[in-house]
N, CA, C and O atoms as a GROMACS GRO file, in nm:
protein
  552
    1UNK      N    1 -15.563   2.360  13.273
    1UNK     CA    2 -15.708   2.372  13.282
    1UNK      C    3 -15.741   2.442  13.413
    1UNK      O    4 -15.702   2.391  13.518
    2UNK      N    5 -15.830   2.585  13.414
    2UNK     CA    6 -15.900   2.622  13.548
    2UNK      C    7 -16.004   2.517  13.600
    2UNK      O    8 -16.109   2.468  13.559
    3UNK      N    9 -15.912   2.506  13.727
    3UNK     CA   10 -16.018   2.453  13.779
    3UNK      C   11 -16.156   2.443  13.821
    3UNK      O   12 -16.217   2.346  13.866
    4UNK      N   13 -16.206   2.607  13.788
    4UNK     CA   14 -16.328   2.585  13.795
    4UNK      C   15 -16.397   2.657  13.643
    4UNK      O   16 -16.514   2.694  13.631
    5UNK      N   17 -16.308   2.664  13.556
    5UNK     CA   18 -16.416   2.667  13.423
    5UNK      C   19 -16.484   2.564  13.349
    5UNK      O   20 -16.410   2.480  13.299
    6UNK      N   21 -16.594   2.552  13.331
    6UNK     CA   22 -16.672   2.478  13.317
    6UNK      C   23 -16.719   2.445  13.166
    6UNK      O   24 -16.820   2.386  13.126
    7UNK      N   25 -16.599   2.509  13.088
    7UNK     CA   26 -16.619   2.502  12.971
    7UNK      C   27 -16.513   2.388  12.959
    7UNK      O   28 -16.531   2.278  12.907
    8UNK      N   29 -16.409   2.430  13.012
    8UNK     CA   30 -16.262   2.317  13.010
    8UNK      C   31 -16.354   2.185  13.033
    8UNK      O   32 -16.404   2.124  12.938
    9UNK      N   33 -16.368   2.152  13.154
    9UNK     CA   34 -16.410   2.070  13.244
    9UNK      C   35 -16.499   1.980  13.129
    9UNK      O   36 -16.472   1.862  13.113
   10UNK      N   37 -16.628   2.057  13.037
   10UNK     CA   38 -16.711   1.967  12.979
   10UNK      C   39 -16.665   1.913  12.829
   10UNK      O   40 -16.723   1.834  12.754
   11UNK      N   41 -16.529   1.991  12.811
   11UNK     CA   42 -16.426   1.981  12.697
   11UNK      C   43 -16.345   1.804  12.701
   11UNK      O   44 -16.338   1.710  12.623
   12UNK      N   45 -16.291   1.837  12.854
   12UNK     CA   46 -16.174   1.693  12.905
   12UNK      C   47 -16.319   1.603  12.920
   12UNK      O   48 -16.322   1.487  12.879
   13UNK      N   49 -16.424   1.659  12.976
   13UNK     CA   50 -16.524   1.505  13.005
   13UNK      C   51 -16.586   1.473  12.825
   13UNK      O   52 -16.546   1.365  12.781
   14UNK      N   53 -16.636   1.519  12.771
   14UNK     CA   54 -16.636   1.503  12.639
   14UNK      C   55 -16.546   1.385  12.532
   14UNK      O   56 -16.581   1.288  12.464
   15UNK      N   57 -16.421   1.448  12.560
   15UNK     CA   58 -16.328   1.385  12.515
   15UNK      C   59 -16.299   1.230  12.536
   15UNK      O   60 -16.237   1.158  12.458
   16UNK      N   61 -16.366   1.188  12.680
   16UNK     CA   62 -16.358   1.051  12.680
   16UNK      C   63 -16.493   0.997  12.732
   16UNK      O   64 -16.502   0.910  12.819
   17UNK      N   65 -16.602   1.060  12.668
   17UNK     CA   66 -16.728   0.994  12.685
   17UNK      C   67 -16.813   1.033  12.571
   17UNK      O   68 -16.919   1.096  12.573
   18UNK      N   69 -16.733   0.973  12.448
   18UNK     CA   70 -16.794   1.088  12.361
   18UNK      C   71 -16.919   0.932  12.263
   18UNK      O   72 -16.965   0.955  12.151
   19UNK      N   73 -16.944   0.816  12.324
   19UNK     CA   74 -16.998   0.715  12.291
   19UNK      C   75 -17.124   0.715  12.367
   19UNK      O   76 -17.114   0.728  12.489
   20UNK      N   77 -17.267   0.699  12.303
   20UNK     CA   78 -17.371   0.746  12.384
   20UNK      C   79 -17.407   0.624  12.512
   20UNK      O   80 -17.472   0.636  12.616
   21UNK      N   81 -17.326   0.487  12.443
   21UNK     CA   82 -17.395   0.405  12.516
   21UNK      C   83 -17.340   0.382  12.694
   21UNK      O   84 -17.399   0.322  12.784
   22UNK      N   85 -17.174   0.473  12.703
   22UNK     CA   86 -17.114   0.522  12.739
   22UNK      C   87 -17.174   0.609  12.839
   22UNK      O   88 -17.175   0.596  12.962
   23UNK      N   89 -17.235   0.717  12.750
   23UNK     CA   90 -17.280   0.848  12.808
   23UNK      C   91 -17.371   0.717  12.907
   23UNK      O   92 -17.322   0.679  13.013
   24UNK      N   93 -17.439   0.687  12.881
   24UNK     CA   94 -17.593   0.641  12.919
   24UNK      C   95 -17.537   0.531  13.060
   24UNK      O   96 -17.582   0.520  13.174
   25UNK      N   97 -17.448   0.478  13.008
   25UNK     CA   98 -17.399   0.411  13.182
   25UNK      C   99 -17.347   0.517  13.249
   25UNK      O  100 -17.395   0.528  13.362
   26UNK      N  101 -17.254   0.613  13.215
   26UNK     CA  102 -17.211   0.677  13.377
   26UNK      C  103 -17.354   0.774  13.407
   26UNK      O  104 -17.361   0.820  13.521
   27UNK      N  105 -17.452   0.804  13.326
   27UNK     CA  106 -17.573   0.851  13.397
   27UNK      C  107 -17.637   0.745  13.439
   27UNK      O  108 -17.725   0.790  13.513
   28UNK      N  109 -17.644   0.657  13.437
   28UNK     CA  110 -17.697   0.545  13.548
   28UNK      C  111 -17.629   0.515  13.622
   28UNK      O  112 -17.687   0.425  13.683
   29UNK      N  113 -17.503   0.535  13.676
   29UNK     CA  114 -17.410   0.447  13.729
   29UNK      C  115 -17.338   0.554  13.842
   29UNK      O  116 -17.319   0.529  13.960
   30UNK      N  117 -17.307   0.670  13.773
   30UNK     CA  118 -17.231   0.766  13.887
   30UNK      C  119 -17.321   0.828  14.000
   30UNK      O  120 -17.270   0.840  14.112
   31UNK      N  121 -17.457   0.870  13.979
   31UNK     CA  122 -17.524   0.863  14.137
   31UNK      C  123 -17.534   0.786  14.185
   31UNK      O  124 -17.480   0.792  14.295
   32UNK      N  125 -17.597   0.663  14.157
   32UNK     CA  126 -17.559   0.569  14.259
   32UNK      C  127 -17.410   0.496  14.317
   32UNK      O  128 -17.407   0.413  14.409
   33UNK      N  129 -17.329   0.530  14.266
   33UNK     CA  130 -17.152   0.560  14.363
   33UNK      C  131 -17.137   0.657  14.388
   33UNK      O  132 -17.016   0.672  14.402
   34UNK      N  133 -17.191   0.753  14.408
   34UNK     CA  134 -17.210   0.859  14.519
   34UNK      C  135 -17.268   0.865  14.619
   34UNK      O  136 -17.232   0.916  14.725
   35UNK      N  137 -17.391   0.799  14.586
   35UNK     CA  138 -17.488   0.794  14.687
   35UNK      C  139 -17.436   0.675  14.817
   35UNK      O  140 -17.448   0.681  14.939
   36UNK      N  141 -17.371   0.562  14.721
   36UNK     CA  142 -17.377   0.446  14.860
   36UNK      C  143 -17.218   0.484  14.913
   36UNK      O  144 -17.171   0.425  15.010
   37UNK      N  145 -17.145   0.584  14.845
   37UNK     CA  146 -17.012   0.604  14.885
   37UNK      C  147 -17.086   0.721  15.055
   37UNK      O  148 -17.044   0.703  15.169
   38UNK      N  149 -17.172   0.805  15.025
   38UNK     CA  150 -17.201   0.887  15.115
   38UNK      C  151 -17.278   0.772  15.224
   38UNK      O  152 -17.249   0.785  15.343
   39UNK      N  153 -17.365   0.670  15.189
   39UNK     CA  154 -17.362   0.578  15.285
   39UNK      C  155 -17.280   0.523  15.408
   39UNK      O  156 -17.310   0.518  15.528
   40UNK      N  157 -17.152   0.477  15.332
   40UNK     CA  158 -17.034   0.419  15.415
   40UNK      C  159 -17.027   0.529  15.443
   40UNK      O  160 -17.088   0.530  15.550
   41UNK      N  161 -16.984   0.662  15.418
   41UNK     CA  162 -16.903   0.766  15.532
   41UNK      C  163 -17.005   0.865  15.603
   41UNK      O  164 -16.985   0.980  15.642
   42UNK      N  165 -17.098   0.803  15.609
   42UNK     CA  166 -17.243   0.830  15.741
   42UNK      C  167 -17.185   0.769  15.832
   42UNK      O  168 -17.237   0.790  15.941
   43UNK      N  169 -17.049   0.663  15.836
   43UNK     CA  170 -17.021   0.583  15.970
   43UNK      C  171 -16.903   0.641  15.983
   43UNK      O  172 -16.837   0.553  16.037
   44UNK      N  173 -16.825   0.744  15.967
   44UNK     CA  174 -16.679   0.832  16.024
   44UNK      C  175 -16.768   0.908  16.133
   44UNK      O  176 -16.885   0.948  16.138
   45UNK      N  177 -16.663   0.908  16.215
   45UNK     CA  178 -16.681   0.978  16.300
   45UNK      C  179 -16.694   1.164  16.341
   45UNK      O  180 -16.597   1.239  16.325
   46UNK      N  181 -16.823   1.210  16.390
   46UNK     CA  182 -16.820   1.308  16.377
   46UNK      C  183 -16.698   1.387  16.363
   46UNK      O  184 -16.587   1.365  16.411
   47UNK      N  185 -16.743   1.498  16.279
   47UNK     CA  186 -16.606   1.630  16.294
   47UNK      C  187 -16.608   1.715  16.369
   47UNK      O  188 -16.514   1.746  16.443
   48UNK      N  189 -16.762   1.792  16.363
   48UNK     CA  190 -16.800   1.864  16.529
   48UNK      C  191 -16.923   1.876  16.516
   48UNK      O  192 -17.006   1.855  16.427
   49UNK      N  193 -16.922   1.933  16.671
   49UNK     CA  194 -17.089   1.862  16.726
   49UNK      C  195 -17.110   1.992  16.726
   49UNK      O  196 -17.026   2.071  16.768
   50UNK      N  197 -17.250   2.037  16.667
   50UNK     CA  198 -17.313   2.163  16.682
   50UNK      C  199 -17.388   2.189  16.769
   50UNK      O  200 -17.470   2.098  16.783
   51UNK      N  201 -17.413   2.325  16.883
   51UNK     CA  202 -17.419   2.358  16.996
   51UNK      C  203 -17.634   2.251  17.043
   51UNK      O  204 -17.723   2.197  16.978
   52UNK      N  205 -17.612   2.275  17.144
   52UNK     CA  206 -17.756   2.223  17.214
   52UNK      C  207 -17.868   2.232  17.136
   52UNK      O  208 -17.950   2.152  17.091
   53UNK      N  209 -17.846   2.384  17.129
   53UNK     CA  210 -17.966   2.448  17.044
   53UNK      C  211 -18.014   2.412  16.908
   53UNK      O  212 -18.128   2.390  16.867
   54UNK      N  213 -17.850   2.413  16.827
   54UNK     CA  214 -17.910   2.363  16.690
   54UNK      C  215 -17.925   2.207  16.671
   54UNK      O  216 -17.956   2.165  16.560
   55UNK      N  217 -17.900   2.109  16.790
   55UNK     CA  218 -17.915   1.981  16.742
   55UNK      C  219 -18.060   1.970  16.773
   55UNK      O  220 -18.124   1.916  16.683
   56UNK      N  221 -18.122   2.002  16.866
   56UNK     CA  222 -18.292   2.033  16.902
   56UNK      C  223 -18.358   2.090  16.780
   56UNK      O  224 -18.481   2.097  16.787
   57UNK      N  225 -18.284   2.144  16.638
   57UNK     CA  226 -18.388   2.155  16.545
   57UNK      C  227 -18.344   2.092  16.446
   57UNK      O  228 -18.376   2.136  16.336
   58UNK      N  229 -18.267   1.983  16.450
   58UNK     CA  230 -18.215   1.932  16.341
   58UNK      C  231 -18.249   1.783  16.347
   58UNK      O  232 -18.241   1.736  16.461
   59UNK      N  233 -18.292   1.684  16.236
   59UNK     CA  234 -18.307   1.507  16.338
   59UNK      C  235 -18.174   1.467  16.362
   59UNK      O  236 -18.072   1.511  16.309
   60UNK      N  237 -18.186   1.375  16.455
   60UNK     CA  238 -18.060   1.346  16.538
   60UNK      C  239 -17.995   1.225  16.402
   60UNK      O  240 -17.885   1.178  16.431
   61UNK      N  241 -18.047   1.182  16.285
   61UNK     CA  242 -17.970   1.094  16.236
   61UNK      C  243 -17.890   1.167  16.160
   61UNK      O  244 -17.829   1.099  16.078
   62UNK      N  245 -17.857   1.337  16.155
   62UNK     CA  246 -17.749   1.371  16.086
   62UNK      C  247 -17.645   1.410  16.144
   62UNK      O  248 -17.648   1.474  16.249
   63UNK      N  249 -17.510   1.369  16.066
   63UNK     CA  250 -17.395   1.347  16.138
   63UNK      C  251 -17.295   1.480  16.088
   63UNK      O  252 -17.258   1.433  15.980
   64UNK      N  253 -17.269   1.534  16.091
   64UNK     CA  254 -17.175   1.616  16.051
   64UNK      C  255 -17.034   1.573  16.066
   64UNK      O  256 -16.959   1.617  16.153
   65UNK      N  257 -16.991   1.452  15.942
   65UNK     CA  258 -16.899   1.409  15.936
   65UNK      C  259 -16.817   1.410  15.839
   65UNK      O  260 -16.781   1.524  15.810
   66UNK      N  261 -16.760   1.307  15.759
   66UNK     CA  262 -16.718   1.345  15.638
   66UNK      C  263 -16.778   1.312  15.523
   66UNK      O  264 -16.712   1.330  15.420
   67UNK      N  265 -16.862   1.279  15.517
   67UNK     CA  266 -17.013   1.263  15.453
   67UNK      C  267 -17.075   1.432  15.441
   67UNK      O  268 -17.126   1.468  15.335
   68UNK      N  269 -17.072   1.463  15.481
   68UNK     CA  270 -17.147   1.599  15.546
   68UNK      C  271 -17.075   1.714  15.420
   68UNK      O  272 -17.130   1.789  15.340
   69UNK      N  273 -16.897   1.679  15.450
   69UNK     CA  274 -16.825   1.818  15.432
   69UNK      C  275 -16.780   1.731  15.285
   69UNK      O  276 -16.737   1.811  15.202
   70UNK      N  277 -16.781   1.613  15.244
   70UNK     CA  278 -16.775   1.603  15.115
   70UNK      C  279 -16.880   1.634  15.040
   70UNK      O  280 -16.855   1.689  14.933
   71UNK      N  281 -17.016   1.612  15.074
   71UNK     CA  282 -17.157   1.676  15.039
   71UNK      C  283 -17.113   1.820  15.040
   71UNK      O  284 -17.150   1.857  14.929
   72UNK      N  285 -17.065   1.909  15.091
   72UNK     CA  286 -17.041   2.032  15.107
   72UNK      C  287 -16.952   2.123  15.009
   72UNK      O  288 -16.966   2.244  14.989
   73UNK      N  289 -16.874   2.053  14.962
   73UNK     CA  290 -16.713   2.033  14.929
   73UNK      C  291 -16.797   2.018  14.781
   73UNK      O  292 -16.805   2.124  14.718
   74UNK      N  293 -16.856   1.908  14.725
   74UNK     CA  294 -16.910   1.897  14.598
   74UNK      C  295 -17.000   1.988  14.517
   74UNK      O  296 -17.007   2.016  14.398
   75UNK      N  297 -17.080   2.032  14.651
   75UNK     CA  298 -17.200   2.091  14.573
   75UNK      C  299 -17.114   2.252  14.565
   75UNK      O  300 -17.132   2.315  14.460
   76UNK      N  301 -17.028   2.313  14.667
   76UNK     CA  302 -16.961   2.427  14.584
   76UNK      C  303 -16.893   2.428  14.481
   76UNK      O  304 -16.899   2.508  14.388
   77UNK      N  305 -16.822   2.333  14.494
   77UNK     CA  306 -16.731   2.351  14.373
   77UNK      C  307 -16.870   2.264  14.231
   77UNK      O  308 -16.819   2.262  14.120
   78UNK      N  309 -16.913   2.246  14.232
   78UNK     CA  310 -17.035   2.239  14.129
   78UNK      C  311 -17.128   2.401  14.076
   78UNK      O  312 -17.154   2.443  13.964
   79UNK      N  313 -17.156   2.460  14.219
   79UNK     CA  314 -17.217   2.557  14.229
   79UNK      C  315 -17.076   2.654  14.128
   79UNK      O  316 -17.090   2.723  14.027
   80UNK      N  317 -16.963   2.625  14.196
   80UNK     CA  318 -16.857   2.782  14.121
   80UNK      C  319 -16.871   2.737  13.984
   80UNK      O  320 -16.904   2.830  13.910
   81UNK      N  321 -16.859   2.645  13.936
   81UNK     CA  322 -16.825   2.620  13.801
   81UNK      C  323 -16.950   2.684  13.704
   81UNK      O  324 -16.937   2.745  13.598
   82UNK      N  325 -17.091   2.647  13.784
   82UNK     CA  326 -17.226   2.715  13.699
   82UNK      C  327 -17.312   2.737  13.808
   82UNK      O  328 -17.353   2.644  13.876
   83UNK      N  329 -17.353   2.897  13.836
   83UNK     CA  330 -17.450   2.919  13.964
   83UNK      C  331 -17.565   2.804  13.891
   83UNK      O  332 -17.584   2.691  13.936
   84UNK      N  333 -17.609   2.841  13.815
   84UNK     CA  334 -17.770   2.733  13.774
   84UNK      C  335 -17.758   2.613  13.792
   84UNK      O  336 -17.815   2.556  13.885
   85UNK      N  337 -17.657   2.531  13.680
   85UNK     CA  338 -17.686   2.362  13.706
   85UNK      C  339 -17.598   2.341  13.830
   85UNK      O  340 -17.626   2.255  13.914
   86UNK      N  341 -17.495   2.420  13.839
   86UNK     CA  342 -17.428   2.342  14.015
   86UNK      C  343 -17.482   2.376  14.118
   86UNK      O  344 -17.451   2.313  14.220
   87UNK      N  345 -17.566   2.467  14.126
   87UNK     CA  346 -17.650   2.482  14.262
   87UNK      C  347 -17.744   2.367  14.270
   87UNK      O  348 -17.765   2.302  14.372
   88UNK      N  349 -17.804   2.346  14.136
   88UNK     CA  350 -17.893   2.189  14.107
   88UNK      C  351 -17.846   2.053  14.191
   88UNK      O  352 -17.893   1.972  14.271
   89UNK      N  353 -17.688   2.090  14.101
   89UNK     CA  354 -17.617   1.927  14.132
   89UNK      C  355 -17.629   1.962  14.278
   89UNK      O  356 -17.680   1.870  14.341
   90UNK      N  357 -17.597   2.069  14.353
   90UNK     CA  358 -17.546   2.079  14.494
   90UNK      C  359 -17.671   2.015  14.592
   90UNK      O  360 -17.680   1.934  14.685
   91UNK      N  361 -17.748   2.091  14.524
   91UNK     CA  362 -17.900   2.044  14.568
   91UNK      C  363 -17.929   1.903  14.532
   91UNK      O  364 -18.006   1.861  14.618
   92UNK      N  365 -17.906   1.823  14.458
   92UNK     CA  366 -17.938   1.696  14.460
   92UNK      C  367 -17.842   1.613  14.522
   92UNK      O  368 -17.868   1.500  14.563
   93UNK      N  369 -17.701   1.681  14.532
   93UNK     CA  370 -17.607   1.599  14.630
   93UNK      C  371 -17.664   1.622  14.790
   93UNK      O  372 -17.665   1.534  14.875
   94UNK      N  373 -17.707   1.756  14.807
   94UNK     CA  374 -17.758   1.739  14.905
   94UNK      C  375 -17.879   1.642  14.946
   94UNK      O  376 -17.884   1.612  15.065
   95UNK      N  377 -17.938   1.611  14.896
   95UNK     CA  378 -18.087   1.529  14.912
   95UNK      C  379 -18.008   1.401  14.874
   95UNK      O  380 -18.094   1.316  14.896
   96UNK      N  381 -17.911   1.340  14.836
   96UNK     CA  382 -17.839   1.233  14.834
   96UNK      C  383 -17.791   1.236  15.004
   96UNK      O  384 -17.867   1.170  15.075
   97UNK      N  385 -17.712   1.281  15.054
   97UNK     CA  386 -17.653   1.278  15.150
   97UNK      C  387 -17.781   1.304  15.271
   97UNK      O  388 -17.764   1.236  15.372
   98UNK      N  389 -17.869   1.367  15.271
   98UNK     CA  390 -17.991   1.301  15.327
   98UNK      C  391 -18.042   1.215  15.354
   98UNK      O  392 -18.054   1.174  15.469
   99UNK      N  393 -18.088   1.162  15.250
   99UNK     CA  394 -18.157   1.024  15.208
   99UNK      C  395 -18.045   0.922  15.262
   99UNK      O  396 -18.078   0.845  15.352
  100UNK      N  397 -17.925   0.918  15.215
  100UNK     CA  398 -17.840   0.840  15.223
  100UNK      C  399 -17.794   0.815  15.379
  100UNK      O  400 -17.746   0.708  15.416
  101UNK      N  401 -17.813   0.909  15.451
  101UNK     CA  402 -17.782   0.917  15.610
  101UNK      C  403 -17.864   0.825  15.686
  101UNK      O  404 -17.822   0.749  15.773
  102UNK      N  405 -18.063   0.846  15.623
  102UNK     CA  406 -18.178   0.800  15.648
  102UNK      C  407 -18.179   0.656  15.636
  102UNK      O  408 -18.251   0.586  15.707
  103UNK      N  409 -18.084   0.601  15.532
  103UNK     CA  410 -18.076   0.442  15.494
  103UNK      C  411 -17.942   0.363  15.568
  103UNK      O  412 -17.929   0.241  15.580
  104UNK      N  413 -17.852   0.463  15.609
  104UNK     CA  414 -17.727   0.407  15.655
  104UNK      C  415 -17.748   0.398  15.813
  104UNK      O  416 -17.682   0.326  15.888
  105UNK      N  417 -17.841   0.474  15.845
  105UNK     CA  418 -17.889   0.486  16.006
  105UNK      C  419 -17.996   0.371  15.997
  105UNK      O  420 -17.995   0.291  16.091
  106UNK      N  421 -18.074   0.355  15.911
  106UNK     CA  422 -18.156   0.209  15.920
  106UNK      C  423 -18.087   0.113  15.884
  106UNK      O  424 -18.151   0.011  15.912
  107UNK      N  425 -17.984   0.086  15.833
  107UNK     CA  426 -17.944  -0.050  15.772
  107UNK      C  427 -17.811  -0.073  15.916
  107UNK      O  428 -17.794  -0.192  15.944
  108UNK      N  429 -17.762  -0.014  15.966
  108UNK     CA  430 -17.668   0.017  16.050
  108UNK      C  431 -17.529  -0.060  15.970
  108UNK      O  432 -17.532  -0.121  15.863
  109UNK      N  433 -17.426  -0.038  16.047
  109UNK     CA  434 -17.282  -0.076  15.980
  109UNK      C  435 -17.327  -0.229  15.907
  109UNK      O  436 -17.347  -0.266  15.791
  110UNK      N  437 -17.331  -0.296  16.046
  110UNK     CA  438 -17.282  -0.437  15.965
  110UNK      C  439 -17.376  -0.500  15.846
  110UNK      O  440 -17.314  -0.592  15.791
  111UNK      N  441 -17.533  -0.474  15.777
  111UNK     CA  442 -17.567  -0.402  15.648
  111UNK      C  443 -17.520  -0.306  15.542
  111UNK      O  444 -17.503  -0.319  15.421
  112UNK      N  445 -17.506  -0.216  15.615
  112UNK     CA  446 -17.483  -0.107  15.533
  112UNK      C  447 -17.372  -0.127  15.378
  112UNK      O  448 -17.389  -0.114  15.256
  113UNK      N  449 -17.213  -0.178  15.505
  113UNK     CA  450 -17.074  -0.233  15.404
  113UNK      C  451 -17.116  -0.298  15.330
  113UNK      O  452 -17.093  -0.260  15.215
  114UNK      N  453 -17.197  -0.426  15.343
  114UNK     CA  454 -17.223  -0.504  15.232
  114UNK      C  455 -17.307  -0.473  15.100
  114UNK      O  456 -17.276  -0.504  14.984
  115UNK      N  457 -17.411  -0.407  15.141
  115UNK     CA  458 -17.471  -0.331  15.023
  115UNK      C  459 -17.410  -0.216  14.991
  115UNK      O  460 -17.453  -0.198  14.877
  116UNK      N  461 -17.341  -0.127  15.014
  116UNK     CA  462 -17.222  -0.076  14.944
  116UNK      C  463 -17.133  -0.102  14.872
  116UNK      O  464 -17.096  -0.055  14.764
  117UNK      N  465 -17.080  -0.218  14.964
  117UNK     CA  466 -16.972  -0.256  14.834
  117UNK      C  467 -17.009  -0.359  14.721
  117UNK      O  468 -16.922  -0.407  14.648
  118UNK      N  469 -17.126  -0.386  14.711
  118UNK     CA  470 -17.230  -0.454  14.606
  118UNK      C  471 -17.265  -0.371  14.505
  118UNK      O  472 -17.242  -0.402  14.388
  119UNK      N  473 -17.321  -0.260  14.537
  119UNK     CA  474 -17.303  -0.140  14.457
  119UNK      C  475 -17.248  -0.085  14.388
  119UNK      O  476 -17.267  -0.043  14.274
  120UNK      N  477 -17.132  -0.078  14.491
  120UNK     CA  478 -16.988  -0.003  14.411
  120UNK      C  479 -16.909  -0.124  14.345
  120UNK      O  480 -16.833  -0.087  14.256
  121UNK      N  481 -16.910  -0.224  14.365
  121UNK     CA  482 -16.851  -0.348  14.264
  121UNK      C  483 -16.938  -0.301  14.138
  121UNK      O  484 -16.876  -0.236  14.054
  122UNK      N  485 -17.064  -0.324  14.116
  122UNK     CA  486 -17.172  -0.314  13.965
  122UNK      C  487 -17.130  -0.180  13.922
  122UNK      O  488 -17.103  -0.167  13.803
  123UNK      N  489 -17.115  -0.030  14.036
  123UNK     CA  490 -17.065   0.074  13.910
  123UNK      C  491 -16.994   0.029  13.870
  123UNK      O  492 -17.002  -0.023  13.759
  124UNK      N  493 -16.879   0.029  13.951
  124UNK     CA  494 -16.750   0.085  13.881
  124UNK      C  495 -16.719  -0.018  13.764
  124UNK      O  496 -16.658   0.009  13.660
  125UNK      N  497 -16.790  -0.183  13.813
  125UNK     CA  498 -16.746  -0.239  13.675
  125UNK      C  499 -16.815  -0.226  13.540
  125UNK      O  500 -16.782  -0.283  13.436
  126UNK      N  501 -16.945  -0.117  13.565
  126UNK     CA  502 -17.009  -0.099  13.486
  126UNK      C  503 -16.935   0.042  13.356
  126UNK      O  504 -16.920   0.043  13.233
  127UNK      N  505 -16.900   0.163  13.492
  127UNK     CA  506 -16.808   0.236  13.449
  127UNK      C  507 -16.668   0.217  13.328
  127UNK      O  508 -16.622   0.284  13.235
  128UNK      N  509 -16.637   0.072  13.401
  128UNK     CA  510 -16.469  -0.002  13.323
  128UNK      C  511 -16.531  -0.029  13.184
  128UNK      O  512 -16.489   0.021  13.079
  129UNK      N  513 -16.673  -0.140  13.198
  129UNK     CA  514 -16.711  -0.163  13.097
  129UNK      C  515 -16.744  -0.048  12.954
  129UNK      O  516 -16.703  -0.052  12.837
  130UNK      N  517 -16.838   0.053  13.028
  130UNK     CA  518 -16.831   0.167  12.927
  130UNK      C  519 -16.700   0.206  12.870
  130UNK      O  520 -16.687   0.178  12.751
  131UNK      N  521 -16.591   0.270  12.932
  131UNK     CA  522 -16.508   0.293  12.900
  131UNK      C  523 -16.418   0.198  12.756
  131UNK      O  524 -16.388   0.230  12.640
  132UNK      N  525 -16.397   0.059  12.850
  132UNK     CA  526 -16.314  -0.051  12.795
  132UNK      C  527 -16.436  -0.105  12.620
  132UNK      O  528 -16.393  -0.158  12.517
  133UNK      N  529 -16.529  -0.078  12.640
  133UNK     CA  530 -16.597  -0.165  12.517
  133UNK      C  531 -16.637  -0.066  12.448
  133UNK      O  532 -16.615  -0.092  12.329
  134UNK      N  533 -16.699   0.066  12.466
  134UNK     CA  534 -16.752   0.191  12.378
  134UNK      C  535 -16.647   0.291  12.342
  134UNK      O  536 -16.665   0.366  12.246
  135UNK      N  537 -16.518   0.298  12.428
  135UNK     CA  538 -16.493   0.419  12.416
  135UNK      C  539 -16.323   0.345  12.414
  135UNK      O  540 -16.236   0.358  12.500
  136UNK      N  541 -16.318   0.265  12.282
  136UNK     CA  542 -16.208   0.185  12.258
  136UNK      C  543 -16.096   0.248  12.206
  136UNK      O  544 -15.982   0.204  12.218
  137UNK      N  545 -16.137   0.382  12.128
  137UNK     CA  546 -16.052   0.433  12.026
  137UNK      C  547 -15.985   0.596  12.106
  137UNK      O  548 -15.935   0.688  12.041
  138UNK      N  549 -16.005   0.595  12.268
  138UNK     CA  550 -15.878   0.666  12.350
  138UNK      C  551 -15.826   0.563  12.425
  138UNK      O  552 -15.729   0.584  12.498
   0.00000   0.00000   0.00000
């Protein structure tokens, strides 16, 4: 499979989400484990600090960390696969990793982990569940 054809890609995801009730949890379920995953890694430590100038036009709660370059990292390889809907997704991962910076800088660490991993416990067992109860027959 190319990795970035996007015909493959909606072929293999197809193939094991092909149950609507299925479909209908990982669209409820996979932004928000993205979103609180970009939460927790609002707290890694910067990768690099951008010069005087550009932190004076930027707000100081964004981190250019690994939050930042996985936000970065997603929305291209979204964007190569389809300029239209992956520039979308890129764009809404971006405004995830925004937002998400905005709530991880107010809730600070010792908040933050716990409602994360509260989160990510309900996807992913929500995820298992779709899989394990709708989508019995792969």
């Amino acid at each position: 499979m190319g990795l970035l054809d996007l015909e493959k890609h909606f072929a293999f995801y197809g193939a094991y989400h092909s149950n609507p009730i299925n479909v209908a949890i990982h669209i409820l379920f996979v932004w928000p484990l993205l979103f609180t995953a970009l939460i927790l890694l609002y707290f890694t430590p910067p990768i690099f600090s951008p010069s005087q100038t550009v932190l004076n036009l930027i707000h100081p709660v964004f981190v250019f960390n690994l939050g930042f370059i996985f936000t970065i990292f997603y929305a291209l390889f979204y964007a190569a696969l389809d300029i239209k809907a992956g520039s979308f997704v890129g764009f809404i991962t971006f405004l995830c990793w925004v937002s998400s910076s905005f709530i991880a800088n107010s809730l600070g660490f010792e908040l933050a982990w716990k409602v994360v991993l509260v989160a990510q416990l309900i996807g992913w067992i929500g995820q298992f569940i779709g899989h394990g109860a709708f989508e019995v027959n792969h």
